[in-house]
C-alpha positions as CSV (number, residue, x, y, z in Angstrom):
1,X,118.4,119.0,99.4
2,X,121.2,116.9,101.5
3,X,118.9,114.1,102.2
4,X,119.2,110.2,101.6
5,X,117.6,108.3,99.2
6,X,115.7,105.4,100.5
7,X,117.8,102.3,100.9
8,X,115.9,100.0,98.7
9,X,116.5,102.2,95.4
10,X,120.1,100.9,95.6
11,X,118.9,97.8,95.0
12,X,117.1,98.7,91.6
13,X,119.5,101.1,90.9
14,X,123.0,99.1,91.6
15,X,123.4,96.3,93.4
16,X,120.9,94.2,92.5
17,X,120.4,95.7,88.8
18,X,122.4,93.6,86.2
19,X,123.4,94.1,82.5
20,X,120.8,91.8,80.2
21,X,122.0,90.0,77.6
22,X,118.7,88.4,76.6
23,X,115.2,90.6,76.5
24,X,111.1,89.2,77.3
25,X,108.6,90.0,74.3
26,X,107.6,93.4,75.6
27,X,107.3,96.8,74.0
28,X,108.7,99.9,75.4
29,X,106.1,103.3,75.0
30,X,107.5,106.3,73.5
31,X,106.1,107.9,75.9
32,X,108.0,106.4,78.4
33,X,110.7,107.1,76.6
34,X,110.2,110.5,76.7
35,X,109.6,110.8,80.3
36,X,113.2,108.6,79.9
37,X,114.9,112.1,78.5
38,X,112.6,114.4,80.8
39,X,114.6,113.0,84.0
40,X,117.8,112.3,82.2
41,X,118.7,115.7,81.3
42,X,118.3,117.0,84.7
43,X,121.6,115.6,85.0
44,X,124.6,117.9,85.7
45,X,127.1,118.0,82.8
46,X,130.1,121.0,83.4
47,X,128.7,124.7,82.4
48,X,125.7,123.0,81.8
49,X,127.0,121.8,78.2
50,X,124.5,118.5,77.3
51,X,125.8,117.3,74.3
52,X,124.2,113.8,74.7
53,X,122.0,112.8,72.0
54,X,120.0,109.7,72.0
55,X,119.0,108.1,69.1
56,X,116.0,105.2,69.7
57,X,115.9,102.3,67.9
58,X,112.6,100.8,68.4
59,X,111.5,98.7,65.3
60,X,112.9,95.8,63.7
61,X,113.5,98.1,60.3
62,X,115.5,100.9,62.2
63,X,117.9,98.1,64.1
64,X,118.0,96.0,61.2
65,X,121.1,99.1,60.0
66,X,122.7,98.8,62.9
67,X,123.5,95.1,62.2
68,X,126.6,95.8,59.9
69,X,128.3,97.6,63.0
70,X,127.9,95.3,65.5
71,X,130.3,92.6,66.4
72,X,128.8,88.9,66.5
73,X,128.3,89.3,70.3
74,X,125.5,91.7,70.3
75,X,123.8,91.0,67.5
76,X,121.4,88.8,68.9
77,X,121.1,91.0,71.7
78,X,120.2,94.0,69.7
79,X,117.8,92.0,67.1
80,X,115.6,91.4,70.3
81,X,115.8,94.1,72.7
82,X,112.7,96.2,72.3
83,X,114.5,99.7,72.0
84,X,118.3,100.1,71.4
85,X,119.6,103.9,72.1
86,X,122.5,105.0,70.4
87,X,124.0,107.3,73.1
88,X,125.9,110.0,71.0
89,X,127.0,113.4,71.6
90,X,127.1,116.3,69.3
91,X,130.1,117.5,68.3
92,X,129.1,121.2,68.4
93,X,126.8,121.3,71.4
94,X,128.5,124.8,72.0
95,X,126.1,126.4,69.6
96,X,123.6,125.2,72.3
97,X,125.4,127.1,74.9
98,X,123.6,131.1,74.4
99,X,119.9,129.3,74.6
100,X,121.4,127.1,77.7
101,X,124.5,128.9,79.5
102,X,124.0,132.2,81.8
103,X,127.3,133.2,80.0
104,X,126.6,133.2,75.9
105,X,130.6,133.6,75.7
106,X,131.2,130.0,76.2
107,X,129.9,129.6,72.9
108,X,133.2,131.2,71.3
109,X,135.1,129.7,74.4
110,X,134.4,126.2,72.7
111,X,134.1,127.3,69.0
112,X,137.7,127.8,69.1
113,X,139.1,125.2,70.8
114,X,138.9,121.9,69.0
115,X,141.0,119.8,71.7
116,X,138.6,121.0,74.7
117,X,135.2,121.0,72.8
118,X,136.1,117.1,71.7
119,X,136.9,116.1,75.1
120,X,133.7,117.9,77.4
121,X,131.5,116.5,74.5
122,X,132.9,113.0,75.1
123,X,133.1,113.6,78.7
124,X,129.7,114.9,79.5
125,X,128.2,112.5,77.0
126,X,129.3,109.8,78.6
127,X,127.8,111.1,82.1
128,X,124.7,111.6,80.9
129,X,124.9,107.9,79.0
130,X,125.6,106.7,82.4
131,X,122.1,109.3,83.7
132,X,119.8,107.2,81.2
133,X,120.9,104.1,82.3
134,X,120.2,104.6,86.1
135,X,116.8,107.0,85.0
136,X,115.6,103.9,83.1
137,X,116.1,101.6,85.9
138,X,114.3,104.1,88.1
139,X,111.3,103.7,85.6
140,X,111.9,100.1,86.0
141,X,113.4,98.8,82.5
142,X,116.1,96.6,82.5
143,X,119.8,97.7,80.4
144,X,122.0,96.1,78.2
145,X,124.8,98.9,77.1
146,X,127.5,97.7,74.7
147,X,130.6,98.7,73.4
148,X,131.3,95.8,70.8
149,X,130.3,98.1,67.4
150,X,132.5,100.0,65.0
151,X,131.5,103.5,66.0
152,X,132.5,104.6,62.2
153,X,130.0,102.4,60.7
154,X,127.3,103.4,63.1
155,X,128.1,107.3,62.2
156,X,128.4,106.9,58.5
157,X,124.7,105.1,58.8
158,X,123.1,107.2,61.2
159,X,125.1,110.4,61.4
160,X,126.2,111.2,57.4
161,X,126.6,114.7,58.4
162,X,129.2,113.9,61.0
163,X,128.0,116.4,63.6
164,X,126.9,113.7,66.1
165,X,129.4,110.7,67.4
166,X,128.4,107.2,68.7
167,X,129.8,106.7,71.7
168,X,128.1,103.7,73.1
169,X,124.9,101.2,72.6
170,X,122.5,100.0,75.4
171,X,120.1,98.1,74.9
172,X,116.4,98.7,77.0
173,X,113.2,97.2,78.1
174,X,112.6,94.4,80.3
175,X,115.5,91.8,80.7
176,X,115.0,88.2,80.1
177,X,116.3,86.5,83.8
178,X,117.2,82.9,81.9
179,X,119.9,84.8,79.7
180,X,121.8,86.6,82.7
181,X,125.3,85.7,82.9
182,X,126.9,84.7,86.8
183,X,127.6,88.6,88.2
184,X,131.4,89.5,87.7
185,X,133.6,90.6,90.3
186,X,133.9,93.5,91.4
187,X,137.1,95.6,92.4
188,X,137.3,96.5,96.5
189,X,138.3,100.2,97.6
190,X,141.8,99.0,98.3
191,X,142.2,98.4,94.5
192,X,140.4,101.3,93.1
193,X,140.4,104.0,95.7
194,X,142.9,106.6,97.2
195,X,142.9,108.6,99.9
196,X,145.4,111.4,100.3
């Protein structure tokens, strides 16, 4: 499997793909959404773990609650975009691990550690936020993920049991090109890379 993608699906993938801030008046299938998961969650995560959950916003009723969380910037944002995914993790995806882990020990190895269960939840659940962004660009909708929300007010709404954690918004569908801001600059290698 060491083989090259083609060179054009770095263009919708990256470097022509931008964040939307504005969305075009048109729905988003579940069932696309579901092939949406189907492809995401063949992401690697470490041992395996998944503890993304995705939550799907997709009427005006369901988004209407996340309104109180958001910070003026987004609201607009969210009010419009035809889905908005709360990308979460589960706090205890380690009860997961017998049904999903060749190694049901891992389970306990978790259980009792509060410190490393927090962080490869967070961790992994931030990779595979990052998976359903690029897996929904492959299926050709357009993102918008945010960060401008109190993740306390979005758990106490959507999460009252407090097993699941927000970690961060995106919006999806199909990106309105009249509300895209100038593309920001990026850092080069020199400024972000080492090699030793």
């Amino acid at each position: 499997m060491s083989h090259q993608i083609d060179p054009a699906a770095w263009t919708t993938l990256f470097t022509e793909a931008r964040s939307q801030n504005g969305w075009l008046d048109k729905p988003v299938d579940e069932l696309l959404l579901q092939e949406l998961y189907e492809i995401t969650r063949m992401g690697p995560t470490s041992m395996n773990c998944q503890p993304a959950r995705f939550v799907f916003l997709t009427t005006d009723a369901a988004k209407a609650r996340l309104m109180p969380a958001l910070m003026p910037g987004n609201v607009e944002k969210t009010r419009t975009a035809p889905v908005v995914a709360i990308v979460a993790y589960d706090s205890r995806f380690y009860e997961e691990m017998p049904r999903i882990w060749h190694n049901p020990a891992a389970r306990d190895m978790f259980g009792g550690n509060a410190e490393l269960a927090a962080s490869t939840a967070f961790r992994n659940g931030s990779l595979q936020g990052g998976y359903l962004m690029m897996v929904a660009r492959g299926l050709g909708l357009d993102c918008g993920p945010m960060s401008g929300f109190v993740a306390d007010k979005v758990d106490t709404e959507f999460f009252p049991d407090g097993r699941w954690k927000t970690n961060f918004l995106c919006g999806l569908g199909h990106g309105d090109p009249a509300k895209l801001m100038a593309r920001q600059p990026r850092l080069p290698f020199e400024d972000a890379c080492r090699v030793l």
